[in-house]
SETORZA-306957 format. One record per residue (C-alpha): residue number from 0; y, z, x. Coordinates in nm, 4 decimals, decimal comma, padded with zeros to 6 digits. Layout:
% residues N
<NUM <Y Z X>>;
...
% end
This chain:
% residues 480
<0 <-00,7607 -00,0803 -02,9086>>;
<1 <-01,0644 00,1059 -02,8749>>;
<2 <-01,1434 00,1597 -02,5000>>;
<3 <-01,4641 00,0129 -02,3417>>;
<4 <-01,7887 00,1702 -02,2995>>;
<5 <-01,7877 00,3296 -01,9397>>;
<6 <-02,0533 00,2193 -01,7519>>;
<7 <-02,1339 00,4758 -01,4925>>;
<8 <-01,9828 00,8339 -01,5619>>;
<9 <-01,6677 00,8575 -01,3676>>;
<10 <-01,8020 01,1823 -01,1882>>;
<11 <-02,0370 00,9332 -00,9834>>;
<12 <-01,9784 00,8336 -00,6810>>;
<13 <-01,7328 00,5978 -00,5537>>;
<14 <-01,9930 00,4320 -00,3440>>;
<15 <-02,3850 00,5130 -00,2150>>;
<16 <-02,4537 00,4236 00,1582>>;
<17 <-02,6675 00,1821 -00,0390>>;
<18 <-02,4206 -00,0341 -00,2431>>;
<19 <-02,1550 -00,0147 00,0301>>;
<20 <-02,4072 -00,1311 00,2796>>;
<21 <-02,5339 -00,4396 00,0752>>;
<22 <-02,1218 -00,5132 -00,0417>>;
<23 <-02,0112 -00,5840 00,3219>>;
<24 <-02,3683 -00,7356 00,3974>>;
<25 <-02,3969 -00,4372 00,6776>>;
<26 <-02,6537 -00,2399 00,7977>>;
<27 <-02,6982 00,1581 00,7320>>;
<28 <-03,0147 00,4077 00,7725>>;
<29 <-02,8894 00,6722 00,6310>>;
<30 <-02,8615 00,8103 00,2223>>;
<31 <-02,5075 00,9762 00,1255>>;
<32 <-02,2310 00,9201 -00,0732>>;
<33 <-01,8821 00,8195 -00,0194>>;
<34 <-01,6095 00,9679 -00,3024>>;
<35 <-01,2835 00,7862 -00,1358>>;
<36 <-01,2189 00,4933 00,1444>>;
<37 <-00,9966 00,5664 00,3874>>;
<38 <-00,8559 00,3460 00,7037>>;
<39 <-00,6169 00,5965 00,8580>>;
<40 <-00,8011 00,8803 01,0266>>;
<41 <-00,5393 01,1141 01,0408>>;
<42 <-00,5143 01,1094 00,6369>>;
<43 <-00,8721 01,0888 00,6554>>;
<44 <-01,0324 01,3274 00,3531>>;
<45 <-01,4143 01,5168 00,3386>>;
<46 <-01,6182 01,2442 00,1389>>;
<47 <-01,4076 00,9215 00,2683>>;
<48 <-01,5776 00,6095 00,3808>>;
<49 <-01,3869 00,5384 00,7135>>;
<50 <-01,3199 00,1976 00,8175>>;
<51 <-01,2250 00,1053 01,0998>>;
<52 <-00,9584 -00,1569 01,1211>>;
<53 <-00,9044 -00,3506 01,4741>>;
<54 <-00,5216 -00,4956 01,5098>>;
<55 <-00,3317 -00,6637 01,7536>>;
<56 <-00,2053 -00,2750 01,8570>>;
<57 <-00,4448 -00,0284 01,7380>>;
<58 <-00,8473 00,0298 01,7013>>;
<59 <-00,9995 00,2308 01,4406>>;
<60 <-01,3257 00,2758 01,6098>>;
<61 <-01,1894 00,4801 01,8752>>;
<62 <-01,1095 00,7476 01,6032>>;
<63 <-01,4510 00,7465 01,3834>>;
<64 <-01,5917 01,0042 01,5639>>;
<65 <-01,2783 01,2448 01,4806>>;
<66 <-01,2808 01,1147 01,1296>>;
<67 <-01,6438 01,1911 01,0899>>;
<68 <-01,6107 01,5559 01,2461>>;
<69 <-01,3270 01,6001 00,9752>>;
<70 <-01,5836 01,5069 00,7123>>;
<71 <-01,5490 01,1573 00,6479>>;
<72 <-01,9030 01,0482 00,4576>>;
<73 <-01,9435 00,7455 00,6874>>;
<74 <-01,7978 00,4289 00,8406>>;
<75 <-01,7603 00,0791 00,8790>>;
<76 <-01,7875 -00,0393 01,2750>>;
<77 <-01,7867 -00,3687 01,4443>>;
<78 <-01,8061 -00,2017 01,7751>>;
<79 <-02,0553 00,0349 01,9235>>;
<80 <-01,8540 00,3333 01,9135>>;
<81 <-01,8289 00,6050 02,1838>>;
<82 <-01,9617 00,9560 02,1323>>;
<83 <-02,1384 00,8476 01,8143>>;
<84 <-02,5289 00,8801 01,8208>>;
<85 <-02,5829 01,1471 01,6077>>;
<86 <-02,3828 00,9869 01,3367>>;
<87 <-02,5851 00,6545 01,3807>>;
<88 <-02,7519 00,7352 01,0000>>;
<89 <-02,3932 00,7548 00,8831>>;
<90 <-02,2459 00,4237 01,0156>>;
<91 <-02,2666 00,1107 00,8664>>;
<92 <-02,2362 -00,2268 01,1083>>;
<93 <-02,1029 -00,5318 01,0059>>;
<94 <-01,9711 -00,8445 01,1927>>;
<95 <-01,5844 -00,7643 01,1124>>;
<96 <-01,4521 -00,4391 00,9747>>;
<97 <-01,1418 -00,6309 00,8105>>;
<98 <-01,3625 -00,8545 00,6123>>;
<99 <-01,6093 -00,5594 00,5269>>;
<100 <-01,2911 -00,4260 00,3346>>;
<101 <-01,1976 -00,7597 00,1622>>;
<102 <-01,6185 -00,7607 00,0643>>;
<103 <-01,6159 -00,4015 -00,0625>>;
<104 <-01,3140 -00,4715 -00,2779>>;
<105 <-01,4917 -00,7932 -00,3681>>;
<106 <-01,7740 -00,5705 -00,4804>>;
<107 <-01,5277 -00,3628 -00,6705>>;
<108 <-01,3789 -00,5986 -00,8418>>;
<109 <-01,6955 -00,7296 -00,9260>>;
<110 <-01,8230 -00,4587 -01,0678>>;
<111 <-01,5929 -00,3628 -01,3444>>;
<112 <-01,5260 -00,4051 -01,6904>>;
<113 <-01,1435 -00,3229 -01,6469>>;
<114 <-00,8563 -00,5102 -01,7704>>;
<115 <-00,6405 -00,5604 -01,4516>>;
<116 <-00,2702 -00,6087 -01,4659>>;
<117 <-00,1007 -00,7370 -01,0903>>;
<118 <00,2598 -00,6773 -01,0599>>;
<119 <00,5179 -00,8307 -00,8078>>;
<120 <00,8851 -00,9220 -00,7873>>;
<121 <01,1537 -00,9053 -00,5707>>;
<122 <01,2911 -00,5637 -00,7235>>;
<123 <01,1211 -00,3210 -00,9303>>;
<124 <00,7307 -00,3632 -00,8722>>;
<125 <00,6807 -00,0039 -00,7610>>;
<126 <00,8738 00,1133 -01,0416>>;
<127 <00,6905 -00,1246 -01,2666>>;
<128 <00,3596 -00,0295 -01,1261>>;
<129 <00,3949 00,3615 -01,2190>>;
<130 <00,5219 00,2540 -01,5493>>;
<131 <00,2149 00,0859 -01,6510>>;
<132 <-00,0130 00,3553 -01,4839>>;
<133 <00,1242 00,6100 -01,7320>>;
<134 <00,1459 00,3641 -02,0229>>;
<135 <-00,2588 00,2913 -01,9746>>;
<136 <-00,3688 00,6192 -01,8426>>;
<137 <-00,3451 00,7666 -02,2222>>;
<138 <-00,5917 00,4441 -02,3526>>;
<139 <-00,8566 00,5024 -02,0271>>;
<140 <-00,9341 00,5743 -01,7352>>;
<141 <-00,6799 00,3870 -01,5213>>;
<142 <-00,6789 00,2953 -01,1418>>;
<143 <-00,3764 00,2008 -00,9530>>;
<144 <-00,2387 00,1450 -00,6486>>;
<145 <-00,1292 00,4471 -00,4545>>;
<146 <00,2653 00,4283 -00,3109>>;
<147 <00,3569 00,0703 -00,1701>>;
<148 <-00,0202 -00,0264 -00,0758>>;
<149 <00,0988 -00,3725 -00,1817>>;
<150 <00,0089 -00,6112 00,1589>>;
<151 <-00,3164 -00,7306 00,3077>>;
<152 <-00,4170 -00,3966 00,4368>>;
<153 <-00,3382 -00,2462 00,1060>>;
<154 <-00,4617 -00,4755 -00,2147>>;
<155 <-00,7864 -00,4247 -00,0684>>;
<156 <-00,7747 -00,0488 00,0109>>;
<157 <-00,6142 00,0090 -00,3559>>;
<158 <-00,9329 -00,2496 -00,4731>>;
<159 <-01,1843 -00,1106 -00,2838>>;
<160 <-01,0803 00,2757 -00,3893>>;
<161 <-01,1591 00,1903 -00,7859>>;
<162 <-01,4196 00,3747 -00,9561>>;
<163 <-01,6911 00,1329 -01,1142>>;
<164 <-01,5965 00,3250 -01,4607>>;
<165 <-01,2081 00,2501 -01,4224>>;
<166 <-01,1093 00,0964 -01,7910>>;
<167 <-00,7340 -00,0136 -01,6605>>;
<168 <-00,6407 -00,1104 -01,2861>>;
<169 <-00,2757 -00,1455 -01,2019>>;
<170 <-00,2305 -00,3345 -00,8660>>;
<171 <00,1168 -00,4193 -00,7049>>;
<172 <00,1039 -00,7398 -00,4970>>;
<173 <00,4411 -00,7866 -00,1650>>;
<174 <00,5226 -01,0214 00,0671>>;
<175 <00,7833 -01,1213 00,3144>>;
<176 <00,6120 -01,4777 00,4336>>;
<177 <00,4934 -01,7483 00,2430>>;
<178 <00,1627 -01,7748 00,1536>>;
<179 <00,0704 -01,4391 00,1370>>;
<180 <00,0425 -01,3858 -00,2637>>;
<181 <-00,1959 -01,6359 -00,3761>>;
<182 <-00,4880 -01,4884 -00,1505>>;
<183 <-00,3958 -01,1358 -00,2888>>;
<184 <-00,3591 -01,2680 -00,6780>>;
<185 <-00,7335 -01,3966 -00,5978>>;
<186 <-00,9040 -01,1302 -00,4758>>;
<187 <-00,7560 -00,9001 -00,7478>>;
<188 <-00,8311 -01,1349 -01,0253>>;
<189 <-00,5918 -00,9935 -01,3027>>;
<190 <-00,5923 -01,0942 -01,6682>>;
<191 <-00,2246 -00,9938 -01,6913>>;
<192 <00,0439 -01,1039 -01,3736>>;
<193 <00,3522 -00,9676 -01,3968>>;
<194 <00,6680 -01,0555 -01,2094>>;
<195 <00,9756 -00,8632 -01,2545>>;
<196 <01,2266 -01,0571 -01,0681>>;
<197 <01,3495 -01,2851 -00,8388>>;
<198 <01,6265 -01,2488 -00,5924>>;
<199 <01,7289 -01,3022 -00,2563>>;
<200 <01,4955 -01,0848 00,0048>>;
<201 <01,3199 -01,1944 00,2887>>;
<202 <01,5392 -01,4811 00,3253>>;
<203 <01,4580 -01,4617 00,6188>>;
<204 <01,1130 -01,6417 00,5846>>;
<205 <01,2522 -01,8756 00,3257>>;
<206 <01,4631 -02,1205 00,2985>>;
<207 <01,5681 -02,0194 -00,0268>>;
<208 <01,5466 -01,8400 -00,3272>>;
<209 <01,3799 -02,1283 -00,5049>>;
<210 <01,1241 -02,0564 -00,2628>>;
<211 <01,1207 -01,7264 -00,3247>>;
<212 <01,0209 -01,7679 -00,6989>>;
<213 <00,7113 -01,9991 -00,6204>>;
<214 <00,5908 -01,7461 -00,4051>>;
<215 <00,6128 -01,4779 -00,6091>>;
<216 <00,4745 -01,7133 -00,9151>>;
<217 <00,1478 -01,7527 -00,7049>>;
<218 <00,0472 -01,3981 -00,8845>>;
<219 <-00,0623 -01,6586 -01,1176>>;
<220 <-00,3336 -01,8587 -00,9010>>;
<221 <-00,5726 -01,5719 -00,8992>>;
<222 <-00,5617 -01,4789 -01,3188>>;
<223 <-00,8472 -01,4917 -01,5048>>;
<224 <-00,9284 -01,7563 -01,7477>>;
<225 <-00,6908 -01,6689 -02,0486>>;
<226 <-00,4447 -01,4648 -01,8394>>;
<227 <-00,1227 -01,4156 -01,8850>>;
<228 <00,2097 -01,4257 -01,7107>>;
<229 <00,5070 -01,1309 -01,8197>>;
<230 <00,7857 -01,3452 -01,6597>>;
<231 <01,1675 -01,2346 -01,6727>>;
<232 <01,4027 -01,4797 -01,8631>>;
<233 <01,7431 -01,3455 -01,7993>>;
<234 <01,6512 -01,4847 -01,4303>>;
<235 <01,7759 -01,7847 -01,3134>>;
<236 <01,4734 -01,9273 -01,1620>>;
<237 <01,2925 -01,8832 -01,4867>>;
<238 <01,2377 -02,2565 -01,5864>>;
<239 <01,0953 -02,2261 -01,2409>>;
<240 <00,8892 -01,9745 -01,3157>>;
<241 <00,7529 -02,1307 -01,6258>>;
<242 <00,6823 -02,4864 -01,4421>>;
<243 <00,4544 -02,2629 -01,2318>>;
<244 <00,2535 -02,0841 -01,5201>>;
<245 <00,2059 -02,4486 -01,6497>>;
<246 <00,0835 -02,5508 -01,3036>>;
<247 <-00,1325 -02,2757 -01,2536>>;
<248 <-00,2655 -02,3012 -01,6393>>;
<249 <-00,1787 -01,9241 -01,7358>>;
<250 <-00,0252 -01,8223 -02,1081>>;
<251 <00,3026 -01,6416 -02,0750>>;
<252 <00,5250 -01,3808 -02,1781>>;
<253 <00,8554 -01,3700 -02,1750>>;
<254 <01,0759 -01,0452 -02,1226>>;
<255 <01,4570 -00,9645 -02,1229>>;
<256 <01,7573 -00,9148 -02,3339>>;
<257 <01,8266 -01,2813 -02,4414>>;
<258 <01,6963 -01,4410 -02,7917>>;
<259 <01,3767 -01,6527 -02,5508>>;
<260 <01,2367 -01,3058 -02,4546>>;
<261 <00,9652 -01,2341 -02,7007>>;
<262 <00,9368 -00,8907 -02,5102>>;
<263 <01,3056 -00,8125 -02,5615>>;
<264 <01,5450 -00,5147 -02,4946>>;
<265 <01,7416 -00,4729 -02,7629>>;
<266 <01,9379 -00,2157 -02,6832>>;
<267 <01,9419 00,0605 -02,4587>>;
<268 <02,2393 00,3800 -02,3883>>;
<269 <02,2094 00,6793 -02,0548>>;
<270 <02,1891 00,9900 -02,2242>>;
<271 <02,1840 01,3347 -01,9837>>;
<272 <01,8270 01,2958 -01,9157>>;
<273 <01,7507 00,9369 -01,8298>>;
<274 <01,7631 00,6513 -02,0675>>;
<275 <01,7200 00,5311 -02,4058>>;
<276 <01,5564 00,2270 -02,4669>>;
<277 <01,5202 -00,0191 -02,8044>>;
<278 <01,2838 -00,2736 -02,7783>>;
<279 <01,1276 -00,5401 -02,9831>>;
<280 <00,7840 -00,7093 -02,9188>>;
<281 <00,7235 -01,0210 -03,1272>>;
<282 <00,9441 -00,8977 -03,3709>>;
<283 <00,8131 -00,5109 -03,4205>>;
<284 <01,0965 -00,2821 -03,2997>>;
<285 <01,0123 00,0610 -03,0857>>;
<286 <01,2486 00,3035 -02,9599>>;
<287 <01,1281 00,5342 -02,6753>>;
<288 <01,3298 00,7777 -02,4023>>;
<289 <01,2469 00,7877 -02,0681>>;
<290 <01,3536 01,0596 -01,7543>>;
<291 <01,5062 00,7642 -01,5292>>;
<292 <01,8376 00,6412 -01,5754>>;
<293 <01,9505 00,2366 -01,5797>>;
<294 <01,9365 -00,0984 -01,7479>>;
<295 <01,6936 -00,1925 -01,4913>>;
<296 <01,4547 00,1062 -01,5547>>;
<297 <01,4819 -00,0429 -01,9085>>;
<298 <01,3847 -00,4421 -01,8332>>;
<299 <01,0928 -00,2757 -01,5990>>;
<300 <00,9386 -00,0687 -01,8876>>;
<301 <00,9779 -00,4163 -02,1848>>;
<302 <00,7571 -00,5532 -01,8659>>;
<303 <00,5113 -00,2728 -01,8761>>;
<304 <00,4631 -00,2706 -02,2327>>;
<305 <00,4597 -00,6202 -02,2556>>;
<306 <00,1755 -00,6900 -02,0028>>;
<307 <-00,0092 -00,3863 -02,1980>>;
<308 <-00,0101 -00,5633 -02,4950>>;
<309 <-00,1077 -00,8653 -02,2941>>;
<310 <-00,4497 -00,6980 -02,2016>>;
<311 <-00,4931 -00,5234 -02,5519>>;
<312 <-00,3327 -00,2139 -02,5401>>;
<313 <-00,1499 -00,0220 -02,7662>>;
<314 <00,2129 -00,0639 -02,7120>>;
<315 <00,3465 00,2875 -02,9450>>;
<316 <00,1121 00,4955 -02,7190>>;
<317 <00,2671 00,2711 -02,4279>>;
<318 <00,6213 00,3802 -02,5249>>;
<319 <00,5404 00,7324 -02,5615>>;
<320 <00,3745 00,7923 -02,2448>>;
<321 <00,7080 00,6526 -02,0294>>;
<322 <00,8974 00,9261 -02,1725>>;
<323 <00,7104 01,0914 -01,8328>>;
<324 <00,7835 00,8555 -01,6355>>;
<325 <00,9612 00,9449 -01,3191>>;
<326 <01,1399 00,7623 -01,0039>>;
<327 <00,8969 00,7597 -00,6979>>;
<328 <01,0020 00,8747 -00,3897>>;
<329 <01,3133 00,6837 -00,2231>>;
<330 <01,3863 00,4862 -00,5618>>;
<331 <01,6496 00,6717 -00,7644>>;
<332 <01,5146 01,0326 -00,7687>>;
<333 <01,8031 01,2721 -00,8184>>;
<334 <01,8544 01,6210 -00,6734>>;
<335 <02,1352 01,8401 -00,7228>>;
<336 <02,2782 01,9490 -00,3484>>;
<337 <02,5666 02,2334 -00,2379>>;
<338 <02,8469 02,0608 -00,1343>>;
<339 <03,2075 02,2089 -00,0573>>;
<340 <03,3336 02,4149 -00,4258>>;
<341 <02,9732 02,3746 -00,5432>>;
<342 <02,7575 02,1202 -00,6238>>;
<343 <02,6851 01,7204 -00,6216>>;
<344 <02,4067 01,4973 -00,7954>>;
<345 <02,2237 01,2580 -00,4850>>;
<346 <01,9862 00,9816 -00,6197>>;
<347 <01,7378 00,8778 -00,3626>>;
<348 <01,7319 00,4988 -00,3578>>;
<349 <01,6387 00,4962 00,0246>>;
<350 <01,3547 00,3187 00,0397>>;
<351 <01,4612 -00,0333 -00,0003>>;
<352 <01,7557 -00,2446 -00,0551>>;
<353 <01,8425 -00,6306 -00,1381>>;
<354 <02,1746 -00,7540 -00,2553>>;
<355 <02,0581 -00,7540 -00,6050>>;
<356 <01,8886 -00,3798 -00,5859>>;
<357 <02,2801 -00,2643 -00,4573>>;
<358 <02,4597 -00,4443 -00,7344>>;
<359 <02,1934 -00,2725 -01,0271>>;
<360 <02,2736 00,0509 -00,8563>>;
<361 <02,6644 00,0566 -00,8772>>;
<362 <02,6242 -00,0940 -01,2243>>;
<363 <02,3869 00,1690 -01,3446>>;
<364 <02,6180 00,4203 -01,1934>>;
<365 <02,9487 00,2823 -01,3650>>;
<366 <02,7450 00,3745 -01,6740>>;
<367 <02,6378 00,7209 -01,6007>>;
<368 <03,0168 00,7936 -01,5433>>;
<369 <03,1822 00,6245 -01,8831>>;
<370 <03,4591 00,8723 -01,9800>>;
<371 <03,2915 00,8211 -02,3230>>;
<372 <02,8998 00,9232 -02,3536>>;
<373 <02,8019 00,8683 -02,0003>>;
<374 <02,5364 01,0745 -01,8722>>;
<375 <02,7633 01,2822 -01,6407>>;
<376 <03,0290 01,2871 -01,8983>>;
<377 <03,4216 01,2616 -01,8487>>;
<378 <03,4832 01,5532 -01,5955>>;
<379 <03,2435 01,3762 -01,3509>>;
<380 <03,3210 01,3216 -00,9855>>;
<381 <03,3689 01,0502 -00,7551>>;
<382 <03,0884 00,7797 -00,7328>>;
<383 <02,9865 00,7379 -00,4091>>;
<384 <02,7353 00,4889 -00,2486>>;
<385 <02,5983 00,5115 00,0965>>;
<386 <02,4237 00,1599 00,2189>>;
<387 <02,2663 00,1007 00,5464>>;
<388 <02,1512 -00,2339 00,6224>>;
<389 <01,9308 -00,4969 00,4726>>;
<390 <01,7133 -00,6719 00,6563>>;
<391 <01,5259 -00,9705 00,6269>>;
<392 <01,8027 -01,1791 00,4611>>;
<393 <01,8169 -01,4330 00,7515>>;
<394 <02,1281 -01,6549 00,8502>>;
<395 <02,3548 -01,5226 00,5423>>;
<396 <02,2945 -01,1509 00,6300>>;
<397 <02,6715 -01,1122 00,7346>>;
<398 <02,7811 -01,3105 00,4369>>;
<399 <02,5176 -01,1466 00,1657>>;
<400 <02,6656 -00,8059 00,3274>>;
<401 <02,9618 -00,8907 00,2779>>;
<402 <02,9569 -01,0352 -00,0528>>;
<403 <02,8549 -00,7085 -00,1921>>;
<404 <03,2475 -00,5952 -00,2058>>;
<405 <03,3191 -00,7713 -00,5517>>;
<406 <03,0435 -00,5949 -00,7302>>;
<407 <03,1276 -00,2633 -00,5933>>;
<408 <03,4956 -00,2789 -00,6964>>;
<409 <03,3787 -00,4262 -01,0569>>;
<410 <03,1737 -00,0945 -01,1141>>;
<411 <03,4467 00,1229 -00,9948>>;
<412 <03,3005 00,3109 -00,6770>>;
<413 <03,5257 00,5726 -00,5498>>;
<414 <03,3943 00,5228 -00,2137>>;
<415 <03,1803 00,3341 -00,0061>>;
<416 <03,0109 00,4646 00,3390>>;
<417 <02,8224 00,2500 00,5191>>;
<418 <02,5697 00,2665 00,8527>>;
<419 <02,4759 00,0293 01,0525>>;
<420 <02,6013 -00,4019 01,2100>>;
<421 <02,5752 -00,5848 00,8913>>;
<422 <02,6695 -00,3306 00,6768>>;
<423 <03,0273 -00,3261 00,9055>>;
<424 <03,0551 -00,6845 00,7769>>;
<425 <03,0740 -00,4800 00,4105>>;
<426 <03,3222 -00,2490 00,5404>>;
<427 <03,5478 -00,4381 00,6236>>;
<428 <03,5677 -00,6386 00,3335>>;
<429 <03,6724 -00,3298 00,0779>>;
<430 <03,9842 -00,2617 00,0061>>;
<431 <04,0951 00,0174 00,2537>>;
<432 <04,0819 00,2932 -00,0305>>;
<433 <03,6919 00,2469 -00,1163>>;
<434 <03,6156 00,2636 00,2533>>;
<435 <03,4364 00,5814 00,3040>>;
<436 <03,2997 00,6048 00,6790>>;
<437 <03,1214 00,3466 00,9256>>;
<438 <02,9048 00,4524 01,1476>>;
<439 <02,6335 00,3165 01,4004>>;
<440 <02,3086 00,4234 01,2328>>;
<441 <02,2238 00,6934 00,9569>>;
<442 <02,1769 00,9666 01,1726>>;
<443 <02,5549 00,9661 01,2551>>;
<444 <02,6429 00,8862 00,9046>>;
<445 <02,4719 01,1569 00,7545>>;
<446 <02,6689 01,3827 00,9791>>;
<447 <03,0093 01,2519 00,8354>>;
<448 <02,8997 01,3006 00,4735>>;
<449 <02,7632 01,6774 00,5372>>;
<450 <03,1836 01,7235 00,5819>>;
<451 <03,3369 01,4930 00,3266>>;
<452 <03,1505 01,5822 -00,0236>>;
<453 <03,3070 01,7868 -00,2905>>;
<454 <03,1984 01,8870 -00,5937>>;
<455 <03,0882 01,6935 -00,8855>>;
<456 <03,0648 01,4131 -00,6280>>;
<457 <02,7542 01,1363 -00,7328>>;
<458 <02,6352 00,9906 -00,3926>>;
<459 <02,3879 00,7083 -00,3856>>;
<460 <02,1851 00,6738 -00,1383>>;
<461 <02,0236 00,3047 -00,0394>>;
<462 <01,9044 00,0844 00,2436>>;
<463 <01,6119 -00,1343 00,3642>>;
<464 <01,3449 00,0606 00,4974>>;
<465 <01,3909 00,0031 00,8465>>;
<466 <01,7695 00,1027 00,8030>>;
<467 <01,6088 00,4901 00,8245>>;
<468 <01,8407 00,6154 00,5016>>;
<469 <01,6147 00,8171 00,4109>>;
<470 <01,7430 01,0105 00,7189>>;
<471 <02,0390 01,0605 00,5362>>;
<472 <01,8791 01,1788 00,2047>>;
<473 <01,7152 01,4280 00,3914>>;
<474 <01,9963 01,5867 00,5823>>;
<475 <02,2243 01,6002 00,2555>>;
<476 <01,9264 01,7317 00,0578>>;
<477 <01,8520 02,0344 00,2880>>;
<478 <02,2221 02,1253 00,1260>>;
<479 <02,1037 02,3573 -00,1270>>;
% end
């Protein structure tokens, strides 16, 4: 495709005093220019617009002075602030700082001539997101959402924080309650949605998985006329997915390995470096490599390149641009430690967990260590997964916990060690000789693996957030 016209020169700035001023429907009296938006003043950078948020336990407004002193270019207030008069010319009032933010990435929105592509699902969005960064940022300049900036806070921060020049924007929609999609889906306005999965987290603020899927499906009530859906078929609440698109009026997609998927994976093999993938897309095969290993990496990237070609994009400079593409933090990024007789391979998967996300690990590890052709070849250690506990799952926790037992022993993990109450209800259900170590909380468990790894050992590291396994990633990776 040939890329749009830009506008305004992307050296510009983000926003004048001017158009912030009339987006929120604020007041302002003096002239400068803001080149980032920022609502956390101790990340605060010289040139941010500063706004400050009021919640139930915190108040921006008592820090605009110190995010002004640190160069912030001006801010958004409710509240006459403290200590402030000679930055009057660089505040701007409005009525409510929270819905100044929705306005400005209203105004944002409003602005552009960008295709937008909105991405959500119960595993994988993050993943998905960065995928489709890198496949867009060689056809234009691309926005996208920075890290997990995914909830309420968030979609409008990431919205807010795109250039007026911005060709692409890449936005990752989250929840964990009911209802909160929809109003996300709208104020982004995407002309591609795409949903990765569905699976059972945050069952604790539904009462089922069913539930879960038309949640996530409401990515669709905010596409623009024409939009499309990239929606996974190998899932099981895919009919349920489709009723939804035909509800909501969107055209869809459909991605996976079956012979529905239109967007299909063909095939795809680890190799040393990360994974192969072959794909077809409406009939024209591709084959591209890419740095991270798995099957799911692979269904994540047919999603990409399918909601590229959605918007218009060229799927063969697509492909070749995910041969870059890398695990973020805390989702499968793998670091070679010194362990007892030398060294072991740990994969940071810390940052989140659901019963699904642990089965795709143990299954993409049982690949990596296939006598024949696996990525760490026939002389490789024990497989090892370390699980903390996943939250959010509601009155089957125990039960989804321990459920997880089958799937490990079907992939053939050595060992299991495992931190925390619900994962105990995992522990005991192995068969004595996978049971690693329980302990209390990470910080204890991390202490236990420090003593028992060996070389040639792969340990996997994964947990819900609030689990804190990213404790243990960090005390096994200061083992160099």
């Amino acid at each position: 495709m040939t890329p749009m016209p830009a506008t305004r020169p992307l050296s510009a700035p983000l926003w004048t005093a001017a158009e912030a001023a009339k987006a929120v429907s604020g007041s302002c009296s003096g002239t400068w220019n803001a080149t980032g938006i920022s609502i956390d003043s101790r990340t605060v950078a010289a040139g941010d617009l500063f706004v400050a948020l009021k919640g139930p336990s915190f108040d921006g407004h008592r820090f605009v002075v110190q995010a002004l002193k640190k160069g912030a270019a001006g801010a958004i207030v409710h509240e006459a602030v403290p200590e402030s008069a000679e930055y009057h010319d660089r505040l701007i009032v409005v009525k409510d700082t929270f819905l100044a933010l929705e306005n400005l990435a209203r105004a944002a929105r409003a602005r552009t001539g960008a295709k937008i592509i909105a991405v959500t699902g119960s595993v994988g969005k993050t993943g998905t997101k960065e995928a489709l960064k890198l496949a867009l940022a060689v056809q234009g300049a691309t926005h996208a959402t920075e890290g997990n900036l995914n909830n309420h806070w968030g979609v409008p921060l990431s919205l807010a924080r795109m250039p007026a020049a911005t060709q692409f924007g890449v936005f990752e929609l989250g929840m964990n309650h009911p209802g909160e999609i929809a109003p996300l889906s709208k104020l982004v306005r995407p002309h591609a949605a795409v949903i990765t999965t569905v699976e059972a987290a945050h069952l604790e603020f539904f009462a089922s998985v069913a539930e879960i899927a038309d949640e996530k499906a409401a990515i669709m009530a905010g596409l623009e006329p024409g939009g499309i859906a990239v929606l996974p078929s190998d899932n099981p609440h895919f009919a349920r997915l489709m009723a939804n698109a035909k509800r909501y009026g969107a055209k869809t997609v459909a991605f996976g390995t079956g012979g529905d998927a239109t967007a299909r994976l063909f095939a795809w093999s680890l190799t040393p470096d990360g994974t192969q993938v072959a794909a077809e897309f409406d009939n024209e095969r591709i084959m591209y490599d890419m740095i991270v290993s798995g099957r799911h990496w692979a269904l994540n990237s047919i999603a990409a390149i399918a909601a590229v070609k959605a918007i218009g994009g060229n799927i063969h400079l697509a492909a070749a641009a995910l041969a870059r593409l890398a695990a973020p933090v805390g989702r499968g990024a793998r670091k070679r430690i010194r362990v007892s007789g030398g060294k072991a391979l740990l994969i940071d998967e810390s940052y989140n967990a659901s019963p699904a996300a642990v089965r795709v690990l143990a299954d993409t590890l049982a690949q990596m260590h296939q006598p024949v052709g696996g990525a760490l070849g026939k002389d490789g250690g024990r497989l090892i997964m370390v699980l903390g506990d996943m939250r959010e799952l509601g009155t089957k926790a125990a039960e989804l916990h321990a459920g997880l037992a089958e799937s490990l022993q079907s992939a053939r993990i050595d060992l299991v060690y495992t931190a925390g109450p619900m994962m105990k209800h995992l522990h005991d259900a192995l068969p004595e000789k996978m049971r690693g170590a329980h302990a209390a909380d990470s910080v204890a468990l991390a202490r236990i693996l420090q003593a028992d790894l060996r070389k040639d050992d792969v340990v996997a590291v994964k947990g819900s957030h609030a689990s804190r396994m990213d404790l243990v990633v960090e005390a096994l990776g200061a083992m160099e």
